[in-house]
Structures are given as structure tokens and as C-alpha cells.
MITI-395644 format. One line per 2 residues: number of its first residue (from 1); their letters; for each residue z, y, x of C-alpha. Coordinates in pm, whole numbers, plus 50000, padded with zeros to 5 digits. Each point is the difference from the previous one (the first is absolute). Layout:
BEGIN
NUM = a = Z:Y:X ~ ...
***
This chain:
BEGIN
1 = xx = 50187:51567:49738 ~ 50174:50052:49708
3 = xx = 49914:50386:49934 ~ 50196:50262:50219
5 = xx = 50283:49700:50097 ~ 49723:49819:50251
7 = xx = 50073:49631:49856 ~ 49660:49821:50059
9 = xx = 49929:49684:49838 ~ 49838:49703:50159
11 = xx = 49680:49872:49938 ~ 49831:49689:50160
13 = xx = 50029:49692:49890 ~ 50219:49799:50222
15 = xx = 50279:49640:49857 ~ 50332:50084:50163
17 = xx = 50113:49667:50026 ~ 50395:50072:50077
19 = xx = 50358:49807:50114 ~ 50329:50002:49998
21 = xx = 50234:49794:50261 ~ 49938:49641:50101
23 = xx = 49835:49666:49891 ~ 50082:49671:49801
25 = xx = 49867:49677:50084 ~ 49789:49812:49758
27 = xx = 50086:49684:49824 ~ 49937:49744:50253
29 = xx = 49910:49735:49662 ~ 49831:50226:49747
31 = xx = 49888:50247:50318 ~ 50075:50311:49775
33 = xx = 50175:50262:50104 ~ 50330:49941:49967
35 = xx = 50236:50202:49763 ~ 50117:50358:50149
37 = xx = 50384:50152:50030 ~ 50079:50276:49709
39 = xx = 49948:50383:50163 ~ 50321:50074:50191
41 = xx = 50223:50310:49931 ~ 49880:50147:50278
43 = xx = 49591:49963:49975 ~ 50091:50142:49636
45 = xx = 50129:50312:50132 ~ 49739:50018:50257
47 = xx = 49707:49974:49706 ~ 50156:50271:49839
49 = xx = 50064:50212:50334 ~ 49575:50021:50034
51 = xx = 49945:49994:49655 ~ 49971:50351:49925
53 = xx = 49803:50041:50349 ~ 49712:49734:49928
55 = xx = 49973:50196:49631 ~ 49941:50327:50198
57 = xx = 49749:49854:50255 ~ 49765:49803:49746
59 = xx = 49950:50294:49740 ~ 50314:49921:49760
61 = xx = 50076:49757:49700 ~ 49673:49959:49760
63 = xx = 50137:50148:49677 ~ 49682:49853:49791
65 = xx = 49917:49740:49698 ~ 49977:49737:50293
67 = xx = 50362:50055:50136 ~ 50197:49790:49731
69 = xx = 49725:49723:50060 ~ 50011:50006:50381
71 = xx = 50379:49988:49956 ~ 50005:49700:49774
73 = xx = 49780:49803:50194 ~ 50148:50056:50329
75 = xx = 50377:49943:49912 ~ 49867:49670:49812
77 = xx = 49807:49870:50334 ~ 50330:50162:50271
79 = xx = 50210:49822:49762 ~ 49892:49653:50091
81 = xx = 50103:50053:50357 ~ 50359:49943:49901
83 = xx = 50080:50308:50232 ~ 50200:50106:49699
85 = xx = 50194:49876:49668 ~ 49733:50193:49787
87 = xx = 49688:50186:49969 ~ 50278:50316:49996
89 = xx = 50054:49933:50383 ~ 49647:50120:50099
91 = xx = 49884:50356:49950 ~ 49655:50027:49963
93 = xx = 49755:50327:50055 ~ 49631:50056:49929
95 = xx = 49918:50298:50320 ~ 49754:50278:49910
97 = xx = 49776:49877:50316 ~ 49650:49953:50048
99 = xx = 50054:49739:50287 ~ 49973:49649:49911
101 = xx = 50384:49974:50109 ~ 50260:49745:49858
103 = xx = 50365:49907:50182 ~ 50334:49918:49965
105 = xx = 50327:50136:50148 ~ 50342:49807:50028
107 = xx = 50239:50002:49700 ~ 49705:49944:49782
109 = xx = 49781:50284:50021 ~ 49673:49957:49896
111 = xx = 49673:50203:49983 ~ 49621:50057:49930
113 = xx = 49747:50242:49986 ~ 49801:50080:49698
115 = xx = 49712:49928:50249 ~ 50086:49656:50051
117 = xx = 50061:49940:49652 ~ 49664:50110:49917
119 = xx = 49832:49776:50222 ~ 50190:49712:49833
121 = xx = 49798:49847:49757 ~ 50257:49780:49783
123 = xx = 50414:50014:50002 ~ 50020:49694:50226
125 = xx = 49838:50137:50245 ~ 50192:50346:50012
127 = xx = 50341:49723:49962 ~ 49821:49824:50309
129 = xx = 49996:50321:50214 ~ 50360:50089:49869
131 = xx = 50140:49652:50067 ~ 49855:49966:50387
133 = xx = 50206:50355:50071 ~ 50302:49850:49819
135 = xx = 49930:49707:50185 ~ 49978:50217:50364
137 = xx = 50424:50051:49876 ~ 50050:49661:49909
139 = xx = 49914:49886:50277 ~ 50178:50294:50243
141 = xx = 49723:50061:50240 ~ 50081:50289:50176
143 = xx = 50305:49892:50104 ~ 49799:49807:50253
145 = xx = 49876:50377:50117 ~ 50348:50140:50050
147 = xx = 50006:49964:50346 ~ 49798:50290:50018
149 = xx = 50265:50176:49812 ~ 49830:50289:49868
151 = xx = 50050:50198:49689 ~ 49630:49816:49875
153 = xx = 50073:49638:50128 ~ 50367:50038:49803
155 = xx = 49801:50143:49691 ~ 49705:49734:50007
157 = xx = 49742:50158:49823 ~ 49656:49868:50087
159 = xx = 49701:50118:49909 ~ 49788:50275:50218
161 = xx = 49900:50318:49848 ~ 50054:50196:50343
163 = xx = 49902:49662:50191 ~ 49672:49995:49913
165 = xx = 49946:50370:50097 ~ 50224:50021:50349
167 = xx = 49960:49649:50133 ~ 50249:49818:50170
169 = xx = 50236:50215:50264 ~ 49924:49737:50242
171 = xx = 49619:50098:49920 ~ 49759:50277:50160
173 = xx = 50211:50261:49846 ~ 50342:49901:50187
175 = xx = 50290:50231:49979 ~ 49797:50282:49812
177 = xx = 49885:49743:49787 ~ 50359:49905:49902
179 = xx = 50106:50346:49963 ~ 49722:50121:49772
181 = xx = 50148:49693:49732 ~ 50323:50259:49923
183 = xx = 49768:50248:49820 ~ 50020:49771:49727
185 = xx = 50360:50038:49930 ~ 50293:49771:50098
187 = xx = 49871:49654:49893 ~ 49642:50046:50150
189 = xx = 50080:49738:50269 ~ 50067:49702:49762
191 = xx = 49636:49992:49930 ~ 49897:49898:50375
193 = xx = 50211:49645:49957 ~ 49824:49689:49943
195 = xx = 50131:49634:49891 ~ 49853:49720:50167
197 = xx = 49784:49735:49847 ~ 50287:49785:49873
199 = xx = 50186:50254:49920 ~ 49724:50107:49722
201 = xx = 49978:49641:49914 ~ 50336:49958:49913
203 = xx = 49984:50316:49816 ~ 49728:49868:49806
205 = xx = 50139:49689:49925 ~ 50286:50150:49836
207 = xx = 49763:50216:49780 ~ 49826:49693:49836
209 = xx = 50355:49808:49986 ~ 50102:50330:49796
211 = xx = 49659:50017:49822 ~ 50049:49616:49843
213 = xx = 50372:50047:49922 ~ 49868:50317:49797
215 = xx = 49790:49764:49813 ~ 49670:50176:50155
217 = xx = 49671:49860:50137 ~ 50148:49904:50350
219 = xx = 49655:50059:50180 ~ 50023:50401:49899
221 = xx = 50093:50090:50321 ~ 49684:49844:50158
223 = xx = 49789:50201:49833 ~ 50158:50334:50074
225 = xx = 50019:49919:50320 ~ 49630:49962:49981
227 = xx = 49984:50338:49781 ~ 50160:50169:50282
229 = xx = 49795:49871:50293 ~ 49712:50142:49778
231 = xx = 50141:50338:49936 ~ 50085:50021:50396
233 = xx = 49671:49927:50113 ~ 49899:50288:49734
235 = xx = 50253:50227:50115 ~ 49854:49969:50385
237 = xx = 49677:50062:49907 ~ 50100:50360:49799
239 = xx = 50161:50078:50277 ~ 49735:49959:50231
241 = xx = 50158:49762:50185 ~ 49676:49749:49911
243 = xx = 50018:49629:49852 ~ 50121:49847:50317
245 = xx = 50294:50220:50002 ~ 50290:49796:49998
247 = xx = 50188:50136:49678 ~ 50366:50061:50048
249 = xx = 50153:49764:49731 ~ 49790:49744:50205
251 = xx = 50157:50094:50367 ~ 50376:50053:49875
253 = xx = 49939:49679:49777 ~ 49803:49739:50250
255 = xx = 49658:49844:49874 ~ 50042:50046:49631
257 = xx = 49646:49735:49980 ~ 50258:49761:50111
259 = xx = 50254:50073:49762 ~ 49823:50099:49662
261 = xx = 49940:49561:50064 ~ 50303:49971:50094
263 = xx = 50157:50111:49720 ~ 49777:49819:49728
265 = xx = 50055:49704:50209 ~ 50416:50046:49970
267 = xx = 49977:50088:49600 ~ 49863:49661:49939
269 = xx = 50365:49802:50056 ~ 50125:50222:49754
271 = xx = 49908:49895:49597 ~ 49676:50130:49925
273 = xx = 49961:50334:49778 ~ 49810:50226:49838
275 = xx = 50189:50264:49908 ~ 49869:50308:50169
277 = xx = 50056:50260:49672 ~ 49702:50163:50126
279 = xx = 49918:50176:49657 ~ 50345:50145:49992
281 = xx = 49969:50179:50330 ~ 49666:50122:49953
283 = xx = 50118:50156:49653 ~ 50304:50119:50219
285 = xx = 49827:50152:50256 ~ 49715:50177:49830
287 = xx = 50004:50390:49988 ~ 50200:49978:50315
289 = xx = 49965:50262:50337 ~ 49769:49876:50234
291 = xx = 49998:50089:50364 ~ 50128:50333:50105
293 = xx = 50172:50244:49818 ~ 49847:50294:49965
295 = xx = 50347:50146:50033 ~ 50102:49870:50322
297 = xx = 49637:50104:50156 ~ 49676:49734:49948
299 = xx = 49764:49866:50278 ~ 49622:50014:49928
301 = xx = 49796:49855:50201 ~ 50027:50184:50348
303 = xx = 50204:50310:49831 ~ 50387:50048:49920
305 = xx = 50035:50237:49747 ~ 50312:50145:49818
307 = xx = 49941:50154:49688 ~ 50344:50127:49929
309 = xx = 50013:50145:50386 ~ 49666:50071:49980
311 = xx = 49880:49882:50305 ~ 49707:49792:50132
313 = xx = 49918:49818:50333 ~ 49800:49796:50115
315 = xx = 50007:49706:50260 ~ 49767:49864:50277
317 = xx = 49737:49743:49882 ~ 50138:49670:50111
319 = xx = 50361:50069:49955 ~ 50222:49909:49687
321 = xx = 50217:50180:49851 ~ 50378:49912:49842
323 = xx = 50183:50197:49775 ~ 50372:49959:50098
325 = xx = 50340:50136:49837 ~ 50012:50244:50289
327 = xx = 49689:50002:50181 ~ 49614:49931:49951
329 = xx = 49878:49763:50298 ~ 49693:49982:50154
331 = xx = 49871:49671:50210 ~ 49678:49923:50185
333 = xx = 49924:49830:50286 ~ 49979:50378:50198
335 = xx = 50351:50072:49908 ~ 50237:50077:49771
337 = xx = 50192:50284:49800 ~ 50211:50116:49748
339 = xx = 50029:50294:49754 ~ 50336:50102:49880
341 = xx = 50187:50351:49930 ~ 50294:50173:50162
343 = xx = 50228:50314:49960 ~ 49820:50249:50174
345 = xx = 50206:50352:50047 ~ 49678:50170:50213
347 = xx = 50101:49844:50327 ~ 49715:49821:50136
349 = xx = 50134:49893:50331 ~ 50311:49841:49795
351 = xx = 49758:49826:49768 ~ 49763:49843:50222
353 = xx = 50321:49879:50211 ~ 50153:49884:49754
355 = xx = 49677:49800:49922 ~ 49961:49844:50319
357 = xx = 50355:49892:49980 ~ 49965:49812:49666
359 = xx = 49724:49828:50191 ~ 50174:49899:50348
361 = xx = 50314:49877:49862 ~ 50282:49996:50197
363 = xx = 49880:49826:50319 ~ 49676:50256:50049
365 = xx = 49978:50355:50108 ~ 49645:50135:49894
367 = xx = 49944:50382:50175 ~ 49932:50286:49772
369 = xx = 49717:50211:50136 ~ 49768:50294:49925
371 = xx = 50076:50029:49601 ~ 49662:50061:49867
373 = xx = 49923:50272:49661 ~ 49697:49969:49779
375 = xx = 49903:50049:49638 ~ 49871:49678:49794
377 = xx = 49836:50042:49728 ~ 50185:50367:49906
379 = xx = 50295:49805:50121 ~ 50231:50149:50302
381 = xx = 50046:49661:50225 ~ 50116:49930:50311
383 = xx = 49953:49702:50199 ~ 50096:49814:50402
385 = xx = 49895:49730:50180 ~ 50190:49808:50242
387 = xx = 49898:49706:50250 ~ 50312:49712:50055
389 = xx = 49985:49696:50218 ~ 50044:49662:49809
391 = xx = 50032:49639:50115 ~ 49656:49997:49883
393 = xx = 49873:50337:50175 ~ 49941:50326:49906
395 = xx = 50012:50090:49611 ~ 49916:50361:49875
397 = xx = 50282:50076:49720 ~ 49896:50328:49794
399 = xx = 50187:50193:49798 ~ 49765:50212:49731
401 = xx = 50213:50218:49697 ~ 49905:50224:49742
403 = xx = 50235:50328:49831 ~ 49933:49836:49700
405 = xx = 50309:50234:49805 ~ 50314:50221:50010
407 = xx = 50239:49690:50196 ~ 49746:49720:50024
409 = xx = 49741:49873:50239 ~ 49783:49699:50003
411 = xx = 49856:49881:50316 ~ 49820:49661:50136
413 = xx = 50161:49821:50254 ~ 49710:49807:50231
415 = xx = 50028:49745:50275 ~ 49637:49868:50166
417 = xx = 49865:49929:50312 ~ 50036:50294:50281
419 = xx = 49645:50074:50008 ~ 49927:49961:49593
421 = xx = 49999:50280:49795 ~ 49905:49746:49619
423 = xx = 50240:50254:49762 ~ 49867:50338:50072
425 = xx = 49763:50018:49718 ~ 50276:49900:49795
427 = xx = 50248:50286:50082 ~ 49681:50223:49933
429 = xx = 50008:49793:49595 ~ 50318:50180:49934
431 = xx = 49937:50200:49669 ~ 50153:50143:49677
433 = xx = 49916:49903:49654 ~ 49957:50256:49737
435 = xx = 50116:49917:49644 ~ 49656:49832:49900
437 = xx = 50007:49787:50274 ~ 50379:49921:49974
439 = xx = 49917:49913:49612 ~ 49702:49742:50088
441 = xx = 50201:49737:50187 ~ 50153:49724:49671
443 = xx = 50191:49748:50033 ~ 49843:49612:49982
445 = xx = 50072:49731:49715 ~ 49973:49709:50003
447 = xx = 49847:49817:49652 ~ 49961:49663:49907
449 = xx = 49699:49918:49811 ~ 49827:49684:49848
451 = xx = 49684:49852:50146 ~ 49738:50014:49776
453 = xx = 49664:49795:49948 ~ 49755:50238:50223
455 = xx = 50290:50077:50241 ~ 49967:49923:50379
457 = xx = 50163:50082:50297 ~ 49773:50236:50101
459 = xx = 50047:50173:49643 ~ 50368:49993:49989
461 = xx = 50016:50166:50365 ~ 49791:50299:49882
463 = xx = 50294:50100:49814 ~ 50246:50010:50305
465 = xx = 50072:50355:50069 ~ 49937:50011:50362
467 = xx = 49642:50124:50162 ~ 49978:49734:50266
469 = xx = 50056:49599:50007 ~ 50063:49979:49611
471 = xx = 49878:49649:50012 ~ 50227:49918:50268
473 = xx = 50293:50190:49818 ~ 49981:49773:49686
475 = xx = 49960:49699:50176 ~ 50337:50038:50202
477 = xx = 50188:50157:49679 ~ 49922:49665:49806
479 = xx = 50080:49733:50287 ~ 49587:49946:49968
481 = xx = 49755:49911:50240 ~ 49641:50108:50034
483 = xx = 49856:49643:49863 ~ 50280:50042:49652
485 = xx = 49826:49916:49689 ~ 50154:50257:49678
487 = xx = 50030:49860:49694 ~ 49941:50154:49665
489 = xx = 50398:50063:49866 ~ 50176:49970:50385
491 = xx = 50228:50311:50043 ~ 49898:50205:50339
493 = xx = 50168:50343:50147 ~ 49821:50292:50064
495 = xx = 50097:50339:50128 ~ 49899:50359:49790
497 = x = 50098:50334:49972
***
């Protein structure tokens, strides 16, 4: 929610692994992948046809000290793909997202979140995530999906923000399911595809062929896949989701145990390495923004809060919460909901109808009935509740708004169980800041800092500016596990104010 123009930015950390049209064979001798076809006229134009929409969903272009580095790095590693006659051909854009989010679109198109390049801890492995999305084009995997032929499929974005949150349409949720995905704006349903096991392979491979052209340590890639897999299982325990949670990197990218081996296991036929420039990123990437953006509304613990809208609520214990471009979601295993904003010109029955609409989609009807008026908080709301019949049985989809100003309303958007009730303490949360509160909520940064002789893990994770799991926190940050051994002059991450 960028201020009064309700632009919400997303924040969970989740690898969007994408693709774009069809796959080579490998070498049958030297079983690499063999060498791609140069971008066609026609995936050129359709790059730049989404362009300007991806920019808009993912919180804009970076404009920071670590956009000309990004840049350089990632037209160096696309360039090796030989999808075009220079590093020129590939346009290359650091996103102001707090997702762990990096993918590719035809025409050579590439992106990442500052998020994701955070977590990186050397260049080769932020060229390593860079060069598996380039290699998702190379190696024109969606066209294998076109036969669903729809607007996502064509696109071939992969990666689940709204995934992890909805579910699958074919899931519990069914039909509503499927029509809560459009509150998060016109590419929401590219983030429910997934690429099959060889189809991340190959996409792999071609990112540690690209990493050794490049001249870097070819075995990079490994070990971000292994900094991811850490960071997921981190992410699902924030959220409440506990440690066996399957994170959603992990479900949209299958068994990523078997593949951080895999991948170490492929770098070896390529000449060895050990060119990671890890000092150069961390000097790059120090003093950078660190999760959410104050801006664009922060998640804290259990609580959403806006400082610029001045608004604060707070979610069910158990459920997670994602800050997207258009929407904040909320997931647990007792349902699921959204919170976005709409033009509200006092006509309740209009608004909530228009709210159940943006939920059904255009094959579901859900009945408007007995429009509901309360006060929240000081806050004039209005709320309904409506029962619909699924493939999966009765769910209970709730509509809950607040007169938040002159033209606007917010409101929650709720599907659970007919008999389950888990979000009415949380349309109860709704509150306004005043100016002291507004003025408490600061942005994170992320610092690099030198180990020194008394230093431990336990010491360095005091200093993460979070007030649960710090431990956990700078473990996942710096691709460490709980057994890692620091040693006096190794360069770590942490996160302040």
C-alpha cells in the first residue's frame, strides 16, 4: 500500500523459479544442455508487453547503490545463454520486494528482489539464481503448458506468492478459491504454476553451464539452493505454519534435499572454481533495505501495520500473513483471507457485491444477504456473510469493510469452513495509528560485519532486530546451520534498525 494509491508490497520469502516456451535436449556426448535458439521477434515484444505490469506488481525498479551492481552481474551471467548478440539484449531490474522472488520473462527480461539478493551470500550465487531463470527461457518451458492456453501459462511466470496463501483451485477452496487469486491484480494466477522435477533440473543445469562460462565457482548454485531451503523452512515457522510445513519454494520446486546434491553433483564436470567474489557483494549489499518497507506497510509478528495510512491489524495466531502489491493475505489451516481497498461512494450493498464478485469469478454466483453496520474501533464498518456449496462442501465466504475515508474503504475478504468463525477477533484488531505510533515503525538494514575473536552465533544473533527466533534469523540469512563454527575475520549479515 503505497500511501493513498493502495499498492501493497509483498513480503514472504518465496524463489519464483520462472519459463518461457519449450525445451532443448541435452548433449547426448557431453550430457549438457545443449545450446538454446536466440529470443524470437515475437517473445521480444511479448517481454516488453508485461514488462511494465511485473514492475507494478513487485513494488517497482530498486533505484539504490545495489542497482548498477545487480545490473552488471545479471546481464554478464543472461549473457552466456547466447539468447542474444550481447549483454545489451537482456534488460535487467532489481524489484523493491521483500519476497525472496527471482524470474525471467521472454525477450530477455530478467528480475530479482532485493530480498533475494540479500540472502545471497557471494555474486555466484546471486549469478546462480539469475542463470536457472534465464535458463527456465532457454530452455522454453512453458510452451509445454500452452495447452492450457491461459493468459498465465502464455506468460510463464512461476513462482507462488498467492499459491502459497489460496492453494491450488483444484484444492479445498475450489471455485472460490480460484476466484479470491484476482484480488491480487492481473498476473496473480502465474504464481499457482509449477514445473516438474526435470523441468527444474534442466533449469538448473543451464544455471551452472552459465555459472562456469562466467568464469564463476560452478557449485554456487548448490549452495543457494541450500540457502533457500533454509530460509523456507524459516519462513514456515514465522508464519506459524510450524517446521514440518512444507515451504512453498519446496512444493512449486520438488524435493530441493534432492537437488541442492544434485546440483553440486552436476558442477563437478564443469572445471573447478573458486571464484565466488563474495567480499564484493557483501561490500555491495551492506546498508541495503531489509524486509518490508515501511512505505508499502510492514508485518510484525502477528500485526500489519501502515504507518503512512495509519492503520493496524492484527491476525489470528496460527495464520501467516503476506504483504502483496494489492492485497495482504492471510493463510492457516482454518481458512483463508485477504485485505485490500476499494472505491467506496457510501453504498454498502454495491460494495459488499462487488466483493463477493471479485471472489466468485465468473463461473460462481455468491448471494448478498442481510448487510450488517457496526463501529470498529471508532471506525463505521459494515460487514456479510454468505454460505456457497463447493465440490468440497459448504465454505462460509465473509465480506468485513471499514469507511476508512472520503472515497475509500478497506475490507477483509474471508473464506473458512461453514461452521468456523477463526477471523472475528481479527476484524475486531482494526485500528488507527496516531502520529507517534505512525513515527515508531523504521525501516530494516541490513549490515555486514566482521567476526571477531569473542564472537559467536549466539552473540551475533542478539543484534538481529527482530523479538523472536533471532538465532534462527541469522542462521538462514548466512546459508548457516545450527552446528556452523564462526571464525575470527569471516564476514556474516545481520539485520538493524
Amino acid at each position: 500500500m503505497r500511501n493513498s494509491k493502495i499498492v501493497l508490497a509483498t513480503g514472504v520469502a518465496i524463489l519464483g523459479l520462472t519459463a518461457i516456451f519449450g525445451s532443448l535436449p541435452a548433449d547426448a556426448k557431453t550430457k549438457q544442455p545443449a545450446a538454446p535458439r536466440a529470443f524470437t521477434a515475437q517473445e521480444k515484444a511479448e517481454g516488453a508487453k508485461y514488462h511494465t505490469e511485473i514492475l507494478k506488481e513487485f513494488g517497482g525498479p530498486m533505484q539504490s547503490p545495489q542497482t548498477a551492481y545487480v545490473v552488471r552481474v545479471g546481464k554478464n551471467i543472461a549473457a552466456q545463454s547466447g539468447l542474444g548478440n550481447s549483454q545489451d539484449d537482456f534488460n535487467v531490474t532489481l524489484l523493491n520486494s521483500s519476497v525472496n522472488n527471482a524470474f525471467a520473462l521472454p525477450g530477455g527480461y530478467v528480475y530479482i528482489t532485493r530480498q533475494l539478493v540479500a540472502l545471497c551470500n557471494s555474486e555466484a550465487e546471486m549469478a546462480g539464481v539469475l542463470g536457472h531463470e534465464v535458463g527456465h527461457t532457454a530452455a522454453r518451458h512453458s510452451e509445454k503448458r500452452q495447452s492450457n492456453a491461459t493468459f498465465a501459462n502464455i506468460l510463464g511466470i512461476g513462482g507462488t506468492i498467492l499459491g502459497s496463501v489460496l492453494g491450488d483451485s483444484a484444492g479445498w477452496l475450489g471455485a472460490v478459491g480460484a476466484g479470491l487469486k484476482q484480488y491480487a491484480g492481473p498476473l496473480a494466477q502465474v504464481f499457482s504454476l509449477k514445473y516438474s522435477r526435470t523441468q527444474e533440473e534442466e533449469a538448473d543445469d543451464f544455471g551452472i553451464r552459465y555459472l562456469s562460462k562466467a568464469g564463476y565457482d560452478p557449485s554456487a548454485l548448490s549452495s543457494m539452493l541450500n540457502a533457500l531451503a533454509l530460509q523456507a523452512s524459516l519462513d514456515s515457522r514465522v508464519a506459524g505454519l510450524g517446521d514440518n510445513a512444507v515451504p512453498e519454494w519446496a512444493s512449486t520446486h520438488p524435493d530441493p534435499a534432492r537437488r541442492v546434491v544434485r546440483a553440486a553433483t552436476r558442477s563437478k564436470s564443469y572445471p573447478a572454481s573458486n571464484v565466488r567474489n563474495a567480499d564484493a557483494h557483501f561490500a555491495a549489499i551492506d546498508g541495503m533495505l531489509y524486509g518490508d518497507d515501511p512505505e508499502q506497510g510492514v508485518i510484525e509478528g502477528q500485526a500489519f501495520i501502515h504507518p503512512q495510512l495509519k492503520m493496524r491489524f492484527t491476525a489470528p495466531t496460527g495464520f501467516g500473513m503476506q504483504n502483496g502489491n494489492e492485497a495482504v493475505s492471510i493463510n492457516g489451516n482454518a481458512g483463508k483471507a485477504m485485505f485490500t481497498a476499494a472505491a467506496f461512494d457510501g453504498n454498502r450493498d454495491a460494495y459488499v457485491s462487488n466483493a463477493f464478485k471479485s471472489v466468485a469469478g465468473k463461473n460462481m454466483t455468491i448471494p448478498v444477504r442481510d448487510i450488517r453496520r457496526t463501529t470498529v474501533n471508532g471506525i463505521p464498518a459494515f460487514y456479510a456473510r454468505s454460505v456457497v456449496n463447493t465440490q468440497q462442501g459448504q465454505r462460509a465466504v465473509s465480506v468485513y469493510a471499514y469507511e476508512w475515508s472520503p472515497g475509500t474503504a478497506f475490507h477483509f475478504v474471508t473464506i473458512t469452513a461453514a461452521n468456523a468463525r477463526p477471523f472475528d477477533g481479527m476484524f475486531e484488531s482494526m485500528s488507527r495509528l496516531n502520529n507517534a505510533q505512525a513515527a515508531e515503525v523504521k525501516p530494516r538494514t541490513l549490515r555486514v560485519v566482521t567476526v571477531g575473536r569473542t564472537d559467536t552465533v549466539v552473540s551475533l544473533a542478539t543484534r538481529m532486530a527482530y523479538p523472536s527466533l533471532q538465532t534462527e534469523r541469522f542462521l538462514a540469512l548466512n546459508g548457516l546451520t545450527f552446528n556452523a563454527a564462526l571464525r575470527p575475520g569471516q564476514k556474516v549479515k545481520i539485520v538493524t534498525y
